[in-house]
Backbone as a printed PyTorch tensor [residue, N CA C, xyz], in Angstrom:
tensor([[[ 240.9950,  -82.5450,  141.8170],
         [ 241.4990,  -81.6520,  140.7970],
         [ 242.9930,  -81.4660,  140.9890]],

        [[ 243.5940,  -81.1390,  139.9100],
         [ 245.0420,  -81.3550,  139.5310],
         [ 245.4060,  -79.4400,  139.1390]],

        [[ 246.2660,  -79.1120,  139.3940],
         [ 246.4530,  -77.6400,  139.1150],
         [ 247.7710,  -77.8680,  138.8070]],

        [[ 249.0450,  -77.1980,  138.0850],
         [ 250.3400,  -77.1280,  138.3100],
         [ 250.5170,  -75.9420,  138.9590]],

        [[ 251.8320,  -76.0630,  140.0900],
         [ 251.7960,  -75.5110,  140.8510],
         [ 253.4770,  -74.9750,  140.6230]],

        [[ 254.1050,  -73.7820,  140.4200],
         [ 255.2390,  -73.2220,  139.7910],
         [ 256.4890,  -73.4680,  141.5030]],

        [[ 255.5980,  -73.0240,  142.0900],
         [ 256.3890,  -73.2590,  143.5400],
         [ 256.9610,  -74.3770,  144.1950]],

        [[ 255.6660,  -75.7280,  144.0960],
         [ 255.7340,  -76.4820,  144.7580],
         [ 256.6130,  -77.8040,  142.8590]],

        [[ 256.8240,  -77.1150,  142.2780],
         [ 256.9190,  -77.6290,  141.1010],
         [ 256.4770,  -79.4110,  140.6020]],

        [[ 255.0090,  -79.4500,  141.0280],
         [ 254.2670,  -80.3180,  140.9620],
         [ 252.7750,  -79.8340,  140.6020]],

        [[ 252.2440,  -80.9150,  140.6500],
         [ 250.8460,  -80.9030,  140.4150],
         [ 249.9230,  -80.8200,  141.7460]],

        [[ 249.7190,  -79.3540,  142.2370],
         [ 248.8120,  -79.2280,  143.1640],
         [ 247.2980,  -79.6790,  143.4620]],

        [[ 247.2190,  -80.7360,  144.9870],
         [ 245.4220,  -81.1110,  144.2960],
         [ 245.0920,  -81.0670,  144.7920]],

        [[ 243.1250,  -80.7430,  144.6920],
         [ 242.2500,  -80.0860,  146.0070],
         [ 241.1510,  -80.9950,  145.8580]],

        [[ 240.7010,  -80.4960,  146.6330],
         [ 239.4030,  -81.8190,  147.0690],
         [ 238.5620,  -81.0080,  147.0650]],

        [[ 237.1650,  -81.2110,  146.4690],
         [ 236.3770,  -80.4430,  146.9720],
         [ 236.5140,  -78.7850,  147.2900]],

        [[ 237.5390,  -78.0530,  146.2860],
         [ 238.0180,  -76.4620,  146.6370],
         [ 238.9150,  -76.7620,  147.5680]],

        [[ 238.9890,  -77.6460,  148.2430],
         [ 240.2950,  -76.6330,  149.2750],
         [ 241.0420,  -77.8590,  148.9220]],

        [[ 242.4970,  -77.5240,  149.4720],
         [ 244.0190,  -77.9180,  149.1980],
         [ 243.9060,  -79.3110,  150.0170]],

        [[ 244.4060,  -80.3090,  149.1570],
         [ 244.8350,  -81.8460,  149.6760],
         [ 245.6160,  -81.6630,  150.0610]],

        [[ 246.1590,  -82.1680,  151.6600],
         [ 247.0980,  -81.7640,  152.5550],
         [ 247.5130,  -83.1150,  152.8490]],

        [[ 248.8090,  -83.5860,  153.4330],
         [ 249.2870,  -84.8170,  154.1380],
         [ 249.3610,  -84.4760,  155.6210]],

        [[ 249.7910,  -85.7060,  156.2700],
         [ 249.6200,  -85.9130,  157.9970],
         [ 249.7980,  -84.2890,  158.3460]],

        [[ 251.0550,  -84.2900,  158.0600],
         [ 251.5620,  -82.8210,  158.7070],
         [ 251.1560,  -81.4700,  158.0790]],

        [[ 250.4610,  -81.3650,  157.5760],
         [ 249.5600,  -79.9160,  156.9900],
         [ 250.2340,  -79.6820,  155.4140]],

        [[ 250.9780,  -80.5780,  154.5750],
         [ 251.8230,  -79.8820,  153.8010],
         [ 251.2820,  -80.7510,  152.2510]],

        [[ 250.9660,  -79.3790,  151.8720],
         [ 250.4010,  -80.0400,  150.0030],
         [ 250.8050,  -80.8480,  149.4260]],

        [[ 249.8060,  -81.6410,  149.2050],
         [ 250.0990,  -82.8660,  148.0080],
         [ 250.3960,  -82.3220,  146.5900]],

        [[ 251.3900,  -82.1830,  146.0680],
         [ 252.1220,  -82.1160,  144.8410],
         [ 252.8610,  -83.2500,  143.7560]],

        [[ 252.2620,  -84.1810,  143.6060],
         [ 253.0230,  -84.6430,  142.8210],
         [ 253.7230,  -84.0310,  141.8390]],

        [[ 254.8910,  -84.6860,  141.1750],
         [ 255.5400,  -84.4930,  140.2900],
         [ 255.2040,  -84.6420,  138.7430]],

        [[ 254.0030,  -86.1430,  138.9830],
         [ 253.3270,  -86.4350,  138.0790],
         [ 252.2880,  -86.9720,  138.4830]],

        [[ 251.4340,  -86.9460,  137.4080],
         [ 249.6100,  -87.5480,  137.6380],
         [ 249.6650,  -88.3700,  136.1270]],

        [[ 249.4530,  -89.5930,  136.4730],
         [ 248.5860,  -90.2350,  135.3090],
         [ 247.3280,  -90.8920,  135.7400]],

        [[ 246.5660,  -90.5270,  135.0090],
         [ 244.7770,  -90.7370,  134.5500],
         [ 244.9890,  -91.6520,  133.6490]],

        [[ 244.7540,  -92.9690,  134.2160],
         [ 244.5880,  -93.9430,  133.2780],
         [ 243.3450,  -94.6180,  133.1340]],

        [[ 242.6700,  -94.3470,  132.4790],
         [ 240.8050,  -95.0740,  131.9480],
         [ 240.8470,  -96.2410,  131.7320]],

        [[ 240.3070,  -97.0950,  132.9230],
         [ 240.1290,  -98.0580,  132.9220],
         [ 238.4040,  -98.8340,  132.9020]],

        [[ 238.2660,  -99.4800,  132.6210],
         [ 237.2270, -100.3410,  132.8300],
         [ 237.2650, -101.2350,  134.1540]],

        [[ 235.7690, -101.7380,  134.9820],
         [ 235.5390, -102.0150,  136.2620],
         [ 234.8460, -103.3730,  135.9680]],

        [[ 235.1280, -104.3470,  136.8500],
         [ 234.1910, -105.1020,  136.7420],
         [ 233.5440, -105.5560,  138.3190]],

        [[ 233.1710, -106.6200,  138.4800],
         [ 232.7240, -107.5460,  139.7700],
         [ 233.7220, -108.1610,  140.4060]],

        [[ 234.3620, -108.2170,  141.7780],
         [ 235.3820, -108.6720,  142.3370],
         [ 235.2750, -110.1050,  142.7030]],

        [[ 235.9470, -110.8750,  141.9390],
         [ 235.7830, -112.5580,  142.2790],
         [ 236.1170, -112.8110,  143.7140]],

        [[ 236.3590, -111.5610,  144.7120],
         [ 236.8770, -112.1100,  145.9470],
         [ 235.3470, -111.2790,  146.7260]],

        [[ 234.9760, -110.5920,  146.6920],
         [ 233.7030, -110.2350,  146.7640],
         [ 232.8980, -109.3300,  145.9510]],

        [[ 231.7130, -110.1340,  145.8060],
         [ 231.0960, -110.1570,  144.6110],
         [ 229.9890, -108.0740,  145.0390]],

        [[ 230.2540, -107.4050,  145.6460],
         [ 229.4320, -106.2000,  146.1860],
         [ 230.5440, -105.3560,  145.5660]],

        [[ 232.1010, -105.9110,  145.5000],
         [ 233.0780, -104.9230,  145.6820],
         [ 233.8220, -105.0260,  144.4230]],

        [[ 233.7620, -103.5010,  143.4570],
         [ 234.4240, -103.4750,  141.9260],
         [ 235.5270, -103.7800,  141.8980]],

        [[ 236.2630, -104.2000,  140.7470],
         [ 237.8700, -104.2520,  140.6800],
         [ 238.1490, -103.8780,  139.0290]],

        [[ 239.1160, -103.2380,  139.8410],
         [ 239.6700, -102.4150,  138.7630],
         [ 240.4960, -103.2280,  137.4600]],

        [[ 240.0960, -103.2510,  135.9080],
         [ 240.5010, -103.8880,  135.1790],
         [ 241.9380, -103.1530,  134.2480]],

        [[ 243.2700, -103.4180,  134.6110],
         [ 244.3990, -102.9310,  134.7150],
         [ 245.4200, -103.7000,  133.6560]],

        [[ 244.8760, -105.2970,  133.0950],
         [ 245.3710, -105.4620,  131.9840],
         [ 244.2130, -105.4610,  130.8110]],

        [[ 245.0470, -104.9140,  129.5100],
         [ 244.4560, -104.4880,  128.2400],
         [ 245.4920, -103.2820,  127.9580]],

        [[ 243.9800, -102.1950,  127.1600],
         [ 244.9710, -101.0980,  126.6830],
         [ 243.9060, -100.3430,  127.0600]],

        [[ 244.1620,  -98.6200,  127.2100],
         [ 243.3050,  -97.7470,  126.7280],
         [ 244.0030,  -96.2110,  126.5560]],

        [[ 243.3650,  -95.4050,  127.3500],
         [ 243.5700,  -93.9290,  126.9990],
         [ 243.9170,  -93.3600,  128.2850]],

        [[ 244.9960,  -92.3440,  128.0550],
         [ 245.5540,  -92.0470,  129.0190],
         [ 246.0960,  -90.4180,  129.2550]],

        [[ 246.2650,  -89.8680,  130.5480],
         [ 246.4450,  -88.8480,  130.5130],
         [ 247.9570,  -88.8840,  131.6770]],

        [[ 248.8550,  -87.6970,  130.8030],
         [ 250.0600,  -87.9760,  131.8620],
         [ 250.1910,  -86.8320,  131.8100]],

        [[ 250.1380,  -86.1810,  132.9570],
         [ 250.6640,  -84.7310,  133.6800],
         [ 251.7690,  -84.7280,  134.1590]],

        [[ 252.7860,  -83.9830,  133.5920],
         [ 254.0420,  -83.9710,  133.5690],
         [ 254.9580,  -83.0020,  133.5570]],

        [[ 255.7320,  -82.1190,  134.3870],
         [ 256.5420,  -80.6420,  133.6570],
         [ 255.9530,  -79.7850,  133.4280]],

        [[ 254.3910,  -79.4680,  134.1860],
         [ 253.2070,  -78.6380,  133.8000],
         [ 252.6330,  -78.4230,  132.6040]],

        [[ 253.1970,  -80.2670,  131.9750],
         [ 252.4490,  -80.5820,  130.3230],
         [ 251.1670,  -81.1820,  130.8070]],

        [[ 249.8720,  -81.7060,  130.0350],
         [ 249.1370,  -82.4570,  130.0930],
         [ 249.5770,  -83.4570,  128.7640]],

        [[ 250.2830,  -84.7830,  128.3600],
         [ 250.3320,  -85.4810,  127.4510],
         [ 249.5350,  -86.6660,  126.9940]],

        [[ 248.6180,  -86.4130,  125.8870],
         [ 247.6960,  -87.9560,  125.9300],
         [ 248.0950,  -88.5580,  125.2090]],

        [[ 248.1610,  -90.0660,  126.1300],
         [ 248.7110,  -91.0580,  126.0260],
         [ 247.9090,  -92.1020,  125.3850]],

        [[ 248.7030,  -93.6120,  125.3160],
         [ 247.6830,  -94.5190,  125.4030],
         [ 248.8170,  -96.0580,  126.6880]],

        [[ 247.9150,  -96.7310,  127.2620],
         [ 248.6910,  -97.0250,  128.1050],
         [ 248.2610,  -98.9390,  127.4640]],

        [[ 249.4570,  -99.6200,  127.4610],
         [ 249.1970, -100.9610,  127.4250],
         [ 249.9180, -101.9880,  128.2050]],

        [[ 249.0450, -103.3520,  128.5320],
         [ 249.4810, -104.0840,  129.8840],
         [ 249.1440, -105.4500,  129.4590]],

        [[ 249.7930, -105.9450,  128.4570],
         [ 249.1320, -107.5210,  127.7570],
         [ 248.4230, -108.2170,  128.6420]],

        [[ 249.9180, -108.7540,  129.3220],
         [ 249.1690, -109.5610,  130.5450],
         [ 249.6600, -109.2020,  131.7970]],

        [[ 249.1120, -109.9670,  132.8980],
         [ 249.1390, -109.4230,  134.6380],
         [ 250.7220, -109.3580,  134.5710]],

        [[ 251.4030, -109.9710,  134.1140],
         [ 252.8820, -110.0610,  134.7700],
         [ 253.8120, -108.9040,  134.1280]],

        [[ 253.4360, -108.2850,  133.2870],
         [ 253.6090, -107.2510,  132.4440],
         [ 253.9730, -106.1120,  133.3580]],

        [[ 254.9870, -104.6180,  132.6420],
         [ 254.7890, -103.7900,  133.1940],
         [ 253.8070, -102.8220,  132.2430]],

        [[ 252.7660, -101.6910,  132.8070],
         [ 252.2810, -100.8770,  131.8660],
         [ 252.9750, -100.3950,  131.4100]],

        [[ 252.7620,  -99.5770,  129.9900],
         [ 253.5140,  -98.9460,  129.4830],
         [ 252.8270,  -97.7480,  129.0410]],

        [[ 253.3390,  -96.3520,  129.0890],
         [ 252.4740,  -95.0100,  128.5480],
         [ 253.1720,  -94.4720,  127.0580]],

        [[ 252.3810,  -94.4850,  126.4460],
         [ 253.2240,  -94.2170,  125.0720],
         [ 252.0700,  -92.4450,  124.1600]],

        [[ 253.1020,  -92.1510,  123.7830],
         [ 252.3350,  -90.4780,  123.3500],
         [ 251.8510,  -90.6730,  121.8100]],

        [[ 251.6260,  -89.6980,  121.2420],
         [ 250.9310,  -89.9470,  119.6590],
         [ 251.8750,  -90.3210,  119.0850]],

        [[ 253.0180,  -90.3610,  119.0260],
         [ 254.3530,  -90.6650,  117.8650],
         [ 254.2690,  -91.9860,  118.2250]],

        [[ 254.4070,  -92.7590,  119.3550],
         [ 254.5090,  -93.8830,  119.9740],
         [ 255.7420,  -94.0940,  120.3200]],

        [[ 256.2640,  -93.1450,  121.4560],
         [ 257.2950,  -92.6020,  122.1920],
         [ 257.1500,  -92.7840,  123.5310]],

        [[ 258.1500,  -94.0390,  124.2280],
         [ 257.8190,  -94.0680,  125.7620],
         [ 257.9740,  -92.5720,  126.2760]],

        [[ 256.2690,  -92.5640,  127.0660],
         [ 256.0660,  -91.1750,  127.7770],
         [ 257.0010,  -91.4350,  128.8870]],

        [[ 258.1490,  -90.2490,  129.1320],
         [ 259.1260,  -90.0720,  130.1200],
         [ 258.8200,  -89.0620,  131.1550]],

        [[ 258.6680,  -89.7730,  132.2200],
         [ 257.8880,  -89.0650,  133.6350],
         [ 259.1940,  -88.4220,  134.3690]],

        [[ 258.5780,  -86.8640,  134.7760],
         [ 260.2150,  -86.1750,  135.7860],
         [ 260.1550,  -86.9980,  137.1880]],

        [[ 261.3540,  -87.3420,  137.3150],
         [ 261.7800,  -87.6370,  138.6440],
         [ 260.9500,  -87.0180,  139.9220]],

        [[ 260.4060,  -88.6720,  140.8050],
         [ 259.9750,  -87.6690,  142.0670],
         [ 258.6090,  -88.4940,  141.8510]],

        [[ 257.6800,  -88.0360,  142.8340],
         [ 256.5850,  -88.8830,  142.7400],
         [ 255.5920,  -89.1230,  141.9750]],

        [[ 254.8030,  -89.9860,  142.0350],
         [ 253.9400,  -90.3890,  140.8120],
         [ 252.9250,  -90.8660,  141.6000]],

        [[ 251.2580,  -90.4070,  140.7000],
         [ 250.1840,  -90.3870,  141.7650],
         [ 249.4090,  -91.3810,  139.9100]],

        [[ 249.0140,  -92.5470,  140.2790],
         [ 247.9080,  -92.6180,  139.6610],
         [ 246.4760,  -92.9060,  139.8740]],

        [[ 245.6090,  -91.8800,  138.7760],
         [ 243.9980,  -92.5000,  139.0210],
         [ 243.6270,  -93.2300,  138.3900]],

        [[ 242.3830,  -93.8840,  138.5590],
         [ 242.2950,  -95.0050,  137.5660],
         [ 240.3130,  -94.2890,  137.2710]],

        [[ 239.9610,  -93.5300,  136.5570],
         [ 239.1620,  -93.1850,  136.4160],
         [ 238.1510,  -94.4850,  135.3890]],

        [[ 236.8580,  -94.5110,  135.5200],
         [ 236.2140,  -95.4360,  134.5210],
         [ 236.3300,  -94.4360,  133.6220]],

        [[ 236.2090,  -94.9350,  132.0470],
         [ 236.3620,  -94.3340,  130.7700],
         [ 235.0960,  -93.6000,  130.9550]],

        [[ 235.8250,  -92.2880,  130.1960],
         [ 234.5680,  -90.7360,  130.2680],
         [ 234.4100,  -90.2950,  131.3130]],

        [[ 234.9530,  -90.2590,  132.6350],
         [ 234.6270,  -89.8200,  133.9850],
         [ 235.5690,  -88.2120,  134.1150]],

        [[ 236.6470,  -88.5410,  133.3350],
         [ 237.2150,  -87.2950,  133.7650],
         [ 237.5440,  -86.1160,  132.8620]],

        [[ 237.4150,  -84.8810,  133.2130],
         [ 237.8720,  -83.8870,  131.7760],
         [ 238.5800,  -83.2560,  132.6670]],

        [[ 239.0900,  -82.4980,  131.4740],
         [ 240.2770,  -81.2920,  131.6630],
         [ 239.6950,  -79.8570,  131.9250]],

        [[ 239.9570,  -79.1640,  133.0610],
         [ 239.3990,  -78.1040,  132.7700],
         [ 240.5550,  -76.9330,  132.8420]],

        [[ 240.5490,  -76.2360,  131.5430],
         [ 241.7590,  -74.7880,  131.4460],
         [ 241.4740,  -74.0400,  132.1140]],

        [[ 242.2350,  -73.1980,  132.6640],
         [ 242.4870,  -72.1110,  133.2850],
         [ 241.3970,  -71.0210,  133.3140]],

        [[ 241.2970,  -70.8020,  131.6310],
         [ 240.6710,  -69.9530,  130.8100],
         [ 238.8860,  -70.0800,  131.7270]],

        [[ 238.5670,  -71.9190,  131.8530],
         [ 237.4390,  -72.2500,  132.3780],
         [ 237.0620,  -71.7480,  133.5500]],

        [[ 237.6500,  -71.7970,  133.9240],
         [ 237.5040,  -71.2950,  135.8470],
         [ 236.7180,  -69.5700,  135.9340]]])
């Protein structure tokens, strides 16, 4: 889970309720989170182990400036860079500083407001 965090002016994230921490005890905050829905298939290098399918297009979520912006993300081919683009079809512009992405299978992940909790 992804929280924005006013202090750490990132995206605070917990595992399981409690706080994702690094080596030295200190919160994982990114700056940004993109959730990009991908599709999985069978790994031609071993066939037990999924791999993640990273060129195409799909749907996307970019946490940003304590925005949530949905995106759509496209990657023609392997040599390509992705690209995140918003409803106008406006390169989505990420704040400076780190960048965490998930690669969730399509429908795995929702949003939950504040209001929810």
């Amino acid at each position: 889970t992804y929280r924005w965090d006013d202090v750490f002016q990132g995206w605070a994230r917990t595992q399981q309720g409690s706080a994702h921490v690094d080596y030295d005890g200190v919160q994982i905050a990114p700056e940004n989170v993109i959730v990009q829905f991908v599709k999985y298939g069978q790994s031609v290098a071993y066939a037990g182990s999924p791999e993640v399918k990273v060129v195409g297009r799909g749907e996307a979520w970019i946490l940003t400036k304590g925005h949530l912006i949905e995106a759509t993300w496209n990657r023609p081919t392997p040599v390509d860079i992705t690209e995140f683009r918003d409803a106008d079809g406006a390169t989505v512009k990420l704040t400076t500083g780190r960048t965490w992405i998930a690669l969730p299978r399509i429908g795995t992940a929702s949003i939950i407001s504040d209001e929810q909790e």
